[in-house]
C-alpha positions as a Markdown table, in Angstrom:
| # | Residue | x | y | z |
|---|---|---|---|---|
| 1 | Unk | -3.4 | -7.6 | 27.6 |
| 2 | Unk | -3.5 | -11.4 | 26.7 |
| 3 | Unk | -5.9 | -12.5 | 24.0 |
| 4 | Unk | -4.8 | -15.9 | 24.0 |
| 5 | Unk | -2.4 | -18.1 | 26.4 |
| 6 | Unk | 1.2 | -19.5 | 25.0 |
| 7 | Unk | 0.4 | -22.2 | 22.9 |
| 8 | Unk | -2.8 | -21.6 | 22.2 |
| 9 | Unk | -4.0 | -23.1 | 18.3 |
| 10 | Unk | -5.4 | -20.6 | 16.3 |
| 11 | Unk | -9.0 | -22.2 | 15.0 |
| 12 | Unk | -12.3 | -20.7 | 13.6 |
| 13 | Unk | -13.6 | -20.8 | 17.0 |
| 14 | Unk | -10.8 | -19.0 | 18.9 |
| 15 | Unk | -10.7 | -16.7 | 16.3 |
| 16 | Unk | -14.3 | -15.6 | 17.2 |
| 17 | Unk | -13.7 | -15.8 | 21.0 |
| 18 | Unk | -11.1 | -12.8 | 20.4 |
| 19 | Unk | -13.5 | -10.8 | 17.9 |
| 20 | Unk | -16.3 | -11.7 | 21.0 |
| 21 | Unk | -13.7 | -10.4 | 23.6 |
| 22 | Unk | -13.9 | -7.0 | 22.5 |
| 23 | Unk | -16.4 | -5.4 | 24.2 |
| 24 | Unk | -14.9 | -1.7 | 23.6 |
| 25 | Unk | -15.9 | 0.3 | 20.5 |
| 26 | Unk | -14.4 | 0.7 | 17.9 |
| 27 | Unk | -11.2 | 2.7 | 18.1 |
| 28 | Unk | -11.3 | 5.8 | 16.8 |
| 29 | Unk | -9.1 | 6.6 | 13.0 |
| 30 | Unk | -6.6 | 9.1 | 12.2 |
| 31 | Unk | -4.3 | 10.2 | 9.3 |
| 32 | Unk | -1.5 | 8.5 | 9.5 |
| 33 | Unk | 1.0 | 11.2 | 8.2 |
| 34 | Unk | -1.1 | 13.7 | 10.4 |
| 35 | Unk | 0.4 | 11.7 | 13.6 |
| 36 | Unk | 3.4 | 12.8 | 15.5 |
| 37 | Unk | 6.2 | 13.2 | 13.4 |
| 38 | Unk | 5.9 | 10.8 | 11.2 |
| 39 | Unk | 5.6 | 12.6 | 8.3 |
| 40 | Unk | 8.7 | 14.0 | 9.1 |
| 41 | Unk | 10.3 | 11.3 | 9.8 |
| 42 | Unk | 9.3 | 10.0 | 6.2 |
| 43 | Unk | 10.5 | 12.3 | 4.3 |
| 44 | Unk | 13.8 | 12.6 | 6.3 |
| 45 | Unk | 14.3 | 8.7 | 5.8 |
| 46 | Unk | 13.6 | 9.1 | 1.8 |
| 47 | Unk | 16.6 | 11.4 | 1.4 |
| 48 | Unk | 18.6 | 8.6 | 2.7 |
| 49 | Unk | 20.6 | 6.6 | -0.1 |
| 50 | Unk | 19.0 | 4.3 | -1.8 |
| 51 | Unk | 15.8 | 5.8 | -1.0 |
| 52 | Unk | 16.6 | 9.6 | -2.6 |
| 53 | Unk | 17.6 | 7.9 | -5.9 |
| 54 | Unk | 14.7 | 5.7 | -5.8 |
| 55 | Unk | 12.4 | 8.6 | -4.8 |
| 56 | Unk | 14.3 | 11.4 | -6.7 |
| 57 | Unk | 11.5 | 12.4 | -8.9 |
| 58 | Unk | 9.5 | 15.6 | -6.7 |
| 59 | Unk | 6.4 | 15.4 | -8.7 |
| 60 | Unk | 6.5 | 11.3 | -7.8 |
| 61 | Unk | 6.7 | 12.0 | -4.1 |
| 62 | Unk | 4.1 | 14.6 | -4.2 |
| 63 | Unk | 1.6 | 12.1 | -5.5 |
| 64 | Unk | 2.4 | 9.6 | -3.0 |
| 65 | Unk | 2.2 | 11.6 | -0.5 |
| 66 | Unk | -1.3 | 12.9 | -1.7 |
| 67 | Unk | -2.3 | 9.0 | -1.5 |
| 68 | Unk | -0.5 | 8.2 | 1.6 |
| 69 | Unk | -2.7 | 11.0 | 3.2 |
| 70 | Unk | -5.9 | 8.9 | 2.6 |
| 71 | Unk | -4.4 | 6.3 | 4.4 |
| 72 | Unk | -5.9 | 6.5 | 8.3 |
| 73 | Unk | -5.1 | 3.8 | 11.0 |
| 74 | Unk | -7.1 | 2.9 | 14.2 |
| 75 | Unk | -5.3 | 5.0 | 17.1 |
| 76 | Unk | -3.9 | 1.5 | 18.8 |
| 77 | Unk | -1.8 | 0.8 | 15.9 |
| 78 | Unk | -0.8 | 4.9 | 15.6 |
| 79 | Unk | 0.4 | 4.2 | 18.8 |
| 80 | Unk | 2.5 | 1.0 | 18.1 |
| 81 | Unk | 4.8 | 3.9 | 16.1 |
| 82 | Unk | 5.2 | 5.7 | 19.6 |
| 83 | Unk | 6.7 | 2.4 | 20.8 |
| 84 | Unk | 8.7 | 1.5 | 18.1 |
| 85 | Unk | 10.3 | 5.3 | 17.9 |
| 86 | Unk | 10.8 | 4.8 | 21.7 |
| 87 | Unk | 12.4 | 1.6 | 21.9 |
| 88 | Unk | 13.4 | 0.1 | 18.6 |
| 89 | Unk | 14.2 | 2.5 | 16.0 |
| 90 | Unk | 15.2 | 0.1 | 13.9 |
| 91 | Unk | 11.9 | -1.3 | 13.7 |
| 92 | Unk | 10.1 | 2.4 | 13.5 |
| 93 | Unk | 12.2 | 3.5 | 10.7 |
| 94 | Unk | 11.6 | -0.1 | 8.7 |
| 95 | Unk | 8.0 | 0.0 | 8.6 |
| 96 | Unk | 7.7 | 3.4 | 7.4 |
| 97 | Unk | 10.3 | 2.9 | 4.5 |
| 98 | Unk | 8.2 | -0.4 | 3.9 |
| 99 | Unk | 5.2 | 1.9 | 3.5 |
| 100 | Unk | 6.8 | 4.3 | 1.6 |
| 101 | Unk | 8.0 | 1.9 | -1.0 |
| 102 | Unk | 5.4 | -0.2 | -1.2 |
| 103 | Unk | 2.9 | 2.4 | -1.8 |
| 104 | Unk | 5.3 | 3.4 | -4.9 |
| 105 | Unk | 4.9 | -0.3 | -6.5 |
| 106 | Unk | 1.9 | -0.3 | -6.0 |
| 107 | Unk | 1.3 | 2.8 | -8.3 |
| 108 | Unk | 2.1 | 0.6 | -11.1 |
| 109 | Unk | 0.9 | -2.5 | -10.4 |
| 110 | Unk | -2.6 | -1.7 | -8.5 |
| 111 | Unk | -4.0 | 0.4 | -11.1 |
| 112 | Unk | -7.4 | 1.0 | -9.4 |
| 113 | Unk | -6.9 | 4.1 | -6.9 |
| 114 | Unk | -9.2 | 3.4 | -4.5 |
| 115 | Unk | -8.1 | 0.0 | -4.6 |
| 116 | Unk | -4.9 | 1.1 | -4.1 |
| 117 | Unk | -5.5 | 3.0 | -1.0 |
| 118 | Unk | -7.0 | 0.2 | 0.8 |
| 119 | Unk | -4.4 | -2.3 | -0.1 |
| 120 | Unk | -1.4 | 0.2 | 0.7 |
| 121 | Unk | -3.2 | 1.2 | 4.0 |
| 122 | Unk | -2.1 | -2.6 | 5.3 |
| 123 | Unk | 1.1 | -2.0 | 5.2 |
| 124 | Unk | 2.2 | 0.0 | 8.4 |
| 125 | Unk | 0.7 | -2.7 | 10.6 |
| 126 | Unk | 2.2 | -5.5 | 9.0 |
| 127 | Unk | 5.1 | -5.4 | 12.0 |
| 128 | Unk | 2.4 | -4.5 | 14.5 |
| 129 | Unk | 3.1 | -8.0 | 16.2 |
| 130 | Unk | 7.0 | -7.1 | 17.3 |
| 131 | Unk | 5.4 | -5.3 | 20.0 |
| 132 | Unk | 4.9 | -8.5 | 21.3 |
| 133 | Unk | 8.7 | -9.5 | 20.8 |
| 134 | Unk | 11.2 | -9.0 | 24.0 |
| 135 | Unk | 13.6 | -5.9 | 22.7 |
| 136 | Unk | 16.6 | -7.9 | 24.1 |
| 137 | Unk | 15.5 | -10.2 | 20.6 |
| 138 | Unk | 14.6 | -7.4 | 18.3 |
| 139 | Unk | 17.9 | -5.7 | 19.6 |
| 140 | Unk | 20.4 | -8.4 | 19.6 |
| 141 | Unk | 23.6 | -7.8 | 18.2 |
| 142 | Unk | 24.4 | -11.6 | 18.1 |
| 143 | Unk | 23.0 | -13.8 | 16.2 |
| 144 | Unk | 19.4 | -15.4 | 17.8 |
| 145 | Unk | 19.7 | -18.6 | 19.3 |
| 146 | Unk | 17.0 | -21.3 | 17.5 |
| 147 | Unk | 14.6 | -20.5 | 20.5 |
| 148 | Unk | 15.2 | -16.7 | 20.0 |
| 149 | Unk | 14.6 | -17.1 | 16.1 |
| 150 | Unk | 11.4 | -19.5 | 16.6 |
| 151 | Unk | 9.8 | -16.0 | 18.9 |
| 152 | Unk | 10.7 | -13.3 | 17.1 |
| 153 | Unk | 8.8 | -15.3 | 13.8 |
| 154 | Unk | 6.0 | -15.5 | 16.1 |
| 155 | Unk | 5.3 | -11.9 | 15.4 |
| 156 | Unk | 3.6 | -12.8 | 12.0 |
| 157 | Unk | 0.8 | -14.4 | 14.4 |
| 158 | Unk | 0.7 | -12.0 | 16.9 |
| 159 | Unk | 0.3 | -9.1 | 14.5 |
| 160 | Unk | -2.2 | -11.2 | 13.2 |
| 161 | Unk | -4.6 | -11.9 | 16.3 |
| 162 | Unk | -4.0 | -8.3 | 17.4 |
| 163 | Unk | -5.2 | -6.8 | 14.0 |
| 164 | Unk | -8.3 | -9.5 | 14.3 |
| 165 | Unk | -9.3 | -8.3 | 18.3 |
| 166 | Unk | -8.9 | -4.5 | 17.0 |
| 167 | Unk | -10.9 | -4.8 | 13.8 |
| 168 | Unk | -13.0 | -7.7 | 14.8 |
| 169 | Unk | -12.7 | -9.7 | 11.5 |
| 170 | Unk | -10.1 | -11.9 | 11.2 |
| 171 | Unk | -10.3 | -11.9 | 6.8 |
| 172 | Unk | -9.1 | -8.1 | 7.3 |
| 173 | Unk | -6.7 | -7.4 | 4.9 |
| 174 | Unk | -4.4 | -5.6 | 7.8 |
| 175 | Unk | -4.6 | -8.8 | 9.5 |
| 176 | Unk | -3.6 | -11.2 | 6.5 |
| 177 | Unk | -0.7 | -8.9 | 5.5 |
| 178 | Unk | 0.6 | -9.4 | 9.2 |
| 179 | Unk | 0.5 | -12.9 | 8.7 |
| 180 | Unk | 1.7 | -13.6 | 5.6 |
| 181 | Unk | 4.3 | -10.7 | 4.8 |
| 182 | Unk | 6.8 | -13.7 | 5.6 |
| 183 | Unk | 5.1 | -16.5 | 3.5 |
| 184 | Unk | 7.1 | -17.3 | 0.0 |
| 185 | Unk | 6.1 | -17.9 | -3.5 |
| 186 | Unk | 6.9 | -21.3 | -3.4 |
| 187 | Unk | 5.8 | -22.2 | 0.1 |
| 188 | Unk | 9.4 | -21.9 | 1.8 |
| 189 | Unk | 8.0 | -19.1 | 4.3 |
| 190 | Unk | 6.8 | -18.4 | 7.7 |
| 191 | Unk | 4.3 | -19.3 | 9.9 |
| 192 | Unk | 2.3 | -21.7 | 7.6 |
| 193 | Unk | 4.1 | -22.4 | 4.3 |
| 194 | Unk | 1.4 | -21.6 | 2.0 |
| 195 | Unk | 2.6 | -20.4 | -1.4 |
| 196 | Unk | 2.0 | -16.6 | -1.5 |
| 197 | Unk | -0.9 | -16.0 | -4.3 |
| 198 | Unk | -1.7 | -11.9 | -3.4 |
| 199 | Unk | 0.2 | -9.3 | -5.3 |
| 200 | Unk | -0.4 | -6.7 | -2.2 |
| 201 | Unk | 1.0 | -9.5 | -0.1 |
| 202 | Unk | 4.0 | -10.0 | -2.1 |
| 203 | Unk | 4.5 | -6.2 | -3.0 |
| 204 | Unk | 5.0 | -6.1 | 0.8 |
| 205 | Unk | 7.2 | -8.9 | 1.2 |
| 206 | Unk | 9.5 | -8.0 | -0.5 |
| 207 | Unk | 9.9 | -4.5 | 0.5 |
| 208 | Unk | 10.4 | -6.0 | 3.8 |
| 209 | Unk | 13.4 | -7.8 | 2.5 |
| 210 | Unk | 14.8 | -5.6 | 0.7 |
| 211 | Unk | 14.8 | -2.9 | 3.5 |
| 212 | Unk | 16.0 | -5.3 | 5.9 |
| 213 | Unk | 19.4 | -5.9 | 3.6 |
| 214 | Unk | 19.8 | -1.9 | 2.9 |
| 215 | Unk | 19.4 | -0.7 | 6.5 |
| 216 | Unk | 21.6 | -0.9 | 9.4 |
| 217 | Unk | 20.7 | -3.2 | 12.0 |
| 218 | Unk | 21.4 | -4.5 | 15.5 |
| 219 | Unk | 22.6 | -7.5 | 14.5 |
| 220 | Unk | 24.7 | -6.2 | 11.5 |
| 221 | Unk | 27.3 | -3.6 | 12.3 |
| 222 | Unk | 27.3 | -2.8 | 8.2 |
| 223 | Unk | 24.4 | -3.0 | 5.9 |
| 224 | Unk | 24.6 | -4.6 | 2.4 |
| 225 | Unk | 25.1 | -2.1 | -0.2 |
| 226 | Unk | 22.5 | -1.8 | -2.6 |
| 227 | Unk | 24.1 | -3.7 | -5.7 |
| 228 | Unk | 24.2 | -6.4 | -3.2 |
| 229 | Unk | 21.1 | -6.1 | -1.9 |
| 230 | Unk | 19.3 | -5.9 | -5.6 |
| 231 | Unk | 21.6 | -9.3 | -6.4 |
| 232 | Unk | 20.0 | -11.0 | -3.5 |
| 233 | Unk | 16.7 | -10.3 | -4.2 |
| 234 | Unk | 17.2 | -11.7 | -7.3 |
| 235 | Unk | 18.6 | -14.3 | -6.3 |
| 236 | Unk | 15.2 | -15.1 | -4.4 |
| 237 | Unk | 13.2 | -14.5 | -7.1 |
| 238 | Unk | 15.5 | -17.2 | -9.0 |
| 239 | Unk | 14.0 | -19.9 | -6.4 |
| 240 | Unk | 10.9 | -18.6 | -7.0 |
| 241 | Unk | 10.2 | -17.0 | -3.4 |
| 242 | Unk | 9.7 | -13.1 | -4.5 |
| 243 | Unk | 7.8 | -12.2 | -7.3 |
| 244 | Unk | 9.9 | -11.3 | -10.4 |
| 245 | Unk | 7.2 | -8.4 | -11.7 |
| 246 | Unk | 7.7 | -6.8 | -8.4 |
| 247 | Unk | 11.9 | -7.5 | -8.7 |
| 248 | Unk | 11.9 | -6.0 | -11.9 |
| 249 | Unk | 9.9 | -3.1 | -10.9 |
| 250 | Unk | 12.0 | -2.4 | -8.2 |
| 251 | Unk | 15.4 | -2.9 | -9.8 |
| 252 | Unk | 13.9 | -0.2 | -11.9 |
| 253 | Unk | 13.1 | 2.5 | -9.8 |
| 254 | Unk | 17.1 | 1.9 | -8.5 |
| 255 | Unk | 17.9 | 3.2 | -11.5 |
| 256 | Unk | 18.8 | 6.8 | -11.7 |
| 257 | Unk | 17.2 | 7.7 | -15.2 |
| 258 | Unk | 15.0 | 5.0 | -16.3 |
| 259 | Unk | 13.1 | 7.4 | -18.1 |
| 260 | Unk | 10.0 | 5.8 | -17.1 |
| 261 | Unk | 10.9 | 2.4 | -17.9 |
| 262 | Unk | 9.1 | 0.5 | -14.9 |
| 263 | Unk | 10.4 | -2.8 | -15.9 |
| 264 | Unk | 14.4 | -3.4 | -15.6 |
| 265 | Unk | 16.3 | -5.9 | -18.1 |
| 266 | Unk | 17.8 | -8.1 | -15.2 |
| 267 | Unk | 21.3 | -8.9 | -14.9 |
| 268 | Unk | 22.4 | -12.0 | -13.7 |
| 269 | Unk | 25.7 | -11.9 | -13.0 |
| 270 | Unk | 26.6 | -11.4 | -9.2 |
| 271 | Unk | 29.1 | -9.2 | -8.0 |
| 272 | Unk | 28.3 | -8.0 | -5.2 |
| 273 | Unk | 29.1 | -9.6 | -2.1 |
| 274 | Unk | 27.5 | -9.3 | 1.5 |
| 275 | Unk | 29.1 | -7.2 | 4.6 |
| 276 | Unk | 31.5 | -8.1 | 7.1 |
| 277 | Unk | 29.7 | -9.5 | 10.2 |
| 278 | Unk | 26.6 | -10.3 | 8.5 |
| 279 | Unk | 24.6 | -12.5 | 10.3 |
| 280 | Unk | 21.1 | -12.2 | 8.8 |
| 281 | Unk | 18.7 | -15.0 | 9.1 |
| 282 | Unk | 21.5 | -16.9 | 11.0 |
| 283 | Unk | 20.6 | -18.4 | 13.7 |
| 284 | Unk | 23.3 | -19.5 | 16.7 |
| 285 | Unk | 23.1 | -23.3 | 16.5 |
């Protein structure tokens, strides 16, 4: 299915020419942790270091989980997962540790519950548009030539314009969390350099960063470890592109008795360094 020919310019009025386009109703919702094995899957994934220190506390999970359960997706973007676990699991695995940690920041710093629930419910779509990225560039073990790097950021605005055609509104939160999740606090970011001004948005962010360092990827026979990982992130936060509350927060929950401290005292000394073969965010040229 095309909604919109290669180099098409996303205006007001092309936006309501895809929300027109769908003539089909609405697709039909389901839990999310009632699909397939993804519930599984989660809770197989948060046993994995860092994730079982950061979610070590059982009566923590069990309240997530409990909120995670109100969180239902339109059946289309269920069915992105079957694709993902399929063909990239590197991808499938990322957006649900994404969720997963996301929705646990959010617990402190989106203190409304229902509020909560609708913001945390964006976050499994926000790699919807990779679907729409050749594997041989989500799988590369090289690094991405500039013309492979300039598509695979073209998922922020395919995610984007899919979430709009499904849910026929392009202000949907789903749909601005798939187009921003790349944007920076200081306007640095992907696809339109806006400064990032949403807290859901940058809870999401960077999660997706963080993630990225911690896992293993195609293009990175060894992941950063996570002192590393938390240096770097700090290290972004220090030029102002992540959002120090959430960095705190996060650095916090690393920690394997904060004694429910949810804000860390930052160190600033870096000595961690990244691993052998690293080639993330490089580009070929």
């Amino acid at each position: 299915m095309e909604l919109l020919p290669a180099g098409c310019k996303l205006t007001s009025d092309t936006l309501q020419s895809i929300i027109s386009s769908n003539i089909k109703s609405k697709p039909k919702t389901y839990c999310l942790l009632d699909y397939g094995s993804t519930k599984k899957d989660l809770l197989y994934f948060l046993q994995i270091p860092p994730y079982k220190t950061i979610f070590n506390d059982r009566a923590l999970v069990s309240d997530l989980l409990q909120l995670m359960e109100n969180v239902s997706l339109a059946l289309p973007f269920l069915e992105s997962l079957d694709y993902f676990s399929e063909y990239d699991t590197y991808t499938y695995r990322h957006i649900l540790m994404v969720f997963a940690l996301s929705t646990l920041l959010a617990k402190d710093l989106i203190p409304d519950y229902k509020m909560r629930i609708k913001r945390v419910s964006t976050s499994p779509t926000h790699d919807l548009g990779k679907t729409c990225i050749p594997l041989n560039i989500l799988k590369k073990t090289t690094p991405l030539t500039k013309a492979e790097y300039k598509t695979l950021e073209h998922h922020t605005i395919a995610g984007y314009v899919l979430i709009t055609y499904y849910q026929r509104n392009h202000t949907d939160l789903a749909a601005v969390v798939a187009r921003d999740h790349h944007e920076k606090k200081n306007g640095s970011g992907y696809p339109r350099g806006i400064e990032l001004k949403d807290l859901l948005v940058e809870i999401i962010a960077a999660c997706d960063v963080y993630d990225a360092l911690i896992s293993p990827r195609p293009y990175r026979p060894v992941s950063f470890d996570n002192r590393s990982a938390l240096e770097e992130i700090t290290s972004r936060a220090e030029k102002n592109e992540i959002n120090w509350e959430v960095v705190r927060l996060l650095i916090a929950y690393n920690r394997k008795n904060n004694n429910g401290k949810i804000k860390a005292d930052i160190s600033f000394e870096k000595r961690g360094t990244e691993p052998p073969g690293n080639i993330y965010g490089k580009t070929a040229e």
